[in-house]
N, C-alpha and C positions, 0 to 999 in steps of 0.2 A: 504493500500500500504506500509506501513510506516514499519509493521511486515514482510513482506515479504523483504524488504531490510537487517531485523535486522537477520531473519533467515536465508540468503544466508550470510549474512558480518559471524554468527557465524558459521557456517559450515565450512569455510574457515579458519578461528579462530582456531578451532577445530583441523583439519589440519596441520594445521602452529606448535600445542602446542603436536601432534605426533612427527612431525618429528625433533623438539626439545629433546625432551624425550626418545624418543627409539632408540635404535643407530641403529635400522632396517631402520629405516628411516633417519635416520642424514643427507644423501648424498642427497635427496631429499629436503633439506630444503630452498634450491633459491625458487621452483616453489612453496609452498603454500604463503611462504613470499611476493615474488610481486603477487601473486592474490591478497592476503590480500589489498594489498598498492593498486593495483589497482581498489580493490571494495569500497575502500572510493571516487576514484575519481570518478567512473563510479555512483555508490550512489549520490553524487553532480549531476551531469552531467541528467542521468534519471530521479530523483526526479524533478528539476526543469524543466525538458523538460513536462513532465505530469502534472505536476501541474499549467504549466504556469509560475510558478514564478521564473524569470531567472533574473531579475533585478541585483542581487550580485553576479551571476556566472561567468560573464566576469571578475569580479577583482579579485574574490576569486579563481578561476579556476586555474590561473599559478601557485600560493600558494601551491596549492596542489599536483600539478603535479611536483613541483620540490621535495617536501616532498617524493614522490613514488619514485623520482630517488635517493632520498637519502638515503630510504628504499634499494634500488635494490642494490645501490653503496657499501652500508656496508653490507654487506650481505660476502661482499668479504674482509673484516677489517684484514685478515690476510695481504694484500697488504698494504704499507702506502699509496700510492697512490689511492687507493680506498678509504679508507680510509678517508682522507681529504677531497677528490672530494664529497664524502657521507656527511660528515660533513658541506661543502664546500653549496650542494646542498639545506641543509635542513636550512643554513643561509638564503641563497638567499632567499629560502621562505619565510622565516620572514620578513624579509625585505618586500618585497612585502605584505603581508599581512598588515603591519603596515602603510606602504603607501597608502592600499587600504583605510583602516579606519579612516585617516586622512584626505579623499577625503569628508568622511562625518560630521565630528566633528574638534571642537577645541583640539588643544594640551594644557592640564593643568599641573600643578605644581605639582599634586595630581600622575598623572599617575605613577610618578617615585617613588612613596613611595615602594610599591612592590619591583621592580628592585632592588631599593639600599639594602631593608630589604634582596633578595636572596643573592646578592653581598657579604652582610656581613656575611651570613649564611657558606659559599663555602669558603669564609674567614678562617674562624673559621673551618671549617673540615679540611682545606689544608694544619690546622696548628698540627693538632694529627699525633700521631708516626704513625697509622694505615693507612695512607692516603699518595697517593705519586702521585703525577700530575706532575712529573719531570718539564720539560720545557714549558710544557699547559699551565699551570692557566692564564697567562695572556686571551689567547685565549678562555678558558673556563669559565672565569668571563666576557665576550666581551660576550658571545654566547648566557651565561645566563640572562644576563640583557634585551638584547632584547627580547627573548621568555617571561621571567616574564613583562617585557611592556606592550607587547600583552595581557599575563593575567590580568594586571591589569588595561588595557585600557577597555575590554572586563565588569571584573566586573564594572568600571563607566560607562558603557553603559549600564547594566542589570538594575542597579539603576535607571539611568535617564530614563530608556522607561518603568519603571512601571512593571518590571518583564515577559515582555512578553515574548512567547514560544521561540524565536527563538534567543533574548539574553540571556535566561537561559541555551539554549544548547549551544549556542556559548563560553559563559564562562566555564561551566562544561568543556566544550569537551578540549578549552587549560588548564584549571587545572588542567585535568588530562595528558595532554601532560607534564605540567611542571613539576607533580610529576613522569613520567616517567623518564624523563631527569635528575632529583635526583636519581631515583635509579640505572638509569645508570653510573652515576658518581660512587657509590658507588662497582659495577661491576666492573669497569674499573680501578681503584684508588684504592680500600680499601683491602687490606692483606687479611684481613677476606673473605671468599667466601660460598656463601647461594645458592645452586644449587633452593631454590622455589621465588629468587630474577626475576630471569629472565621472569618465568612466571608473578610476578605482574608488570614488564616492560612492556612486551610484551601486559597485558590485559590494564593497564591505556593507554599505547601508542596508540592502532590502535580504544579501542572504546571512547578515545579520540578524535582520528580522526573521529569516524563515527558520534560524537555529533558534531563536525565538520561541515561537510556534509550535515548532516541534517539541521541545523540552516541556512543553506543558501536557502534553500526551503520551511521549514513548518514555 
């Protein structure tokens, strides 16, 4: 079953990295985008319905669903309004998500080593000539500490269950949301401009999300 998800998420993938690429397609690039977004959720959603195992898709479920509208929102980033609202959408998610996994564990001293290590990291680039986050960085050091939370909540939990399948994906999948989120910064921010940047966004981001997904069911 498991292939059969990965094969429909990459086809869509596929899609999505056309209508990026060719300017035949550019003006089509809303519709493979929120497919994309919404085969991670729909992925969640079916996997656990078939396999029975739905125990974490009631807390995990809103998490992702605001992630798709964050997805959908920026899509439109030429709007500021969209723009934030997109930004705005995919906090919310963290937020819930963090809340979700503290439903099951303690909060440690330990969890924040990450955070503050990315903190300093975003620090330190905000500070080169090449890099300009005008009046952000407040906002984008706020944004990124919680999503690195997440990831390094995620690695203490891989640790502590013994490496099992579905905290390895779960980790994976936001490590590679975070490393999307750095390249996006660098997109956004950095003078320098790498038209094959956006592809390694676009591929850490959504099968990010699909190890995501998965780890709530297998």
């Amino acid at each position: 079953m498991l292939h059969i998800f990965f094969i429909a998420y990459t086809l869509m993938f596929i899609l999505l990295i056309i209508s990026v690429y060719h300017h035949k397609f550019n003006q089509y690039y809303v519709i493979p985008k929120a497919l994309c977004s919404l085969g991670f959720v729909l992925t969640a959603m079916i996997g656990s319905v078939l396999t029975g195992n739905t125990d974490n898709l009631s807390v995990m479920l809103p998490g992702l669903i605001f992630y798709m509208m964050g997805d959908i929102f920026l899509c439109f980033k030429t709007s500021k309004k969209f723009l934030f609202t997109g930004a705005g959408s995919f906090f919310l998610g963290h937020l819930i998500i963090i809340i979700s996994i503290y439903q099951y564990t303690s909060l440690h001293l330990v969890d924040f080593i990450i955070p503050f290590i990315c903190v300093i990291i975003i620090c330190a680039l905000s500070s080169l000539d090449s890099i300009d986050t005008g009046d952000l960085k407040k906002q984008i050091l706020i944004y990124a500490f919680v999503l690195a939370w997440i990831t390094s909540k995620a690695f203490w939990l891989m640790l502590n269950n013994d490496f099992t399948s579905n905290s390895i994906l779960f980790f994976m999948g936001y490590l590679l949301f975070l490393i999307s989120d750095f390249i996006i910064f660098f997109i956004l921010f950095n003078s320098y401009k790498n038209k094959y940047l956006r592809f390694l966004e676009l591929l850490t981001y959504y099968y990010g999300l699909f190890l995501i997904a998965v780890s709530i069911f297998y």
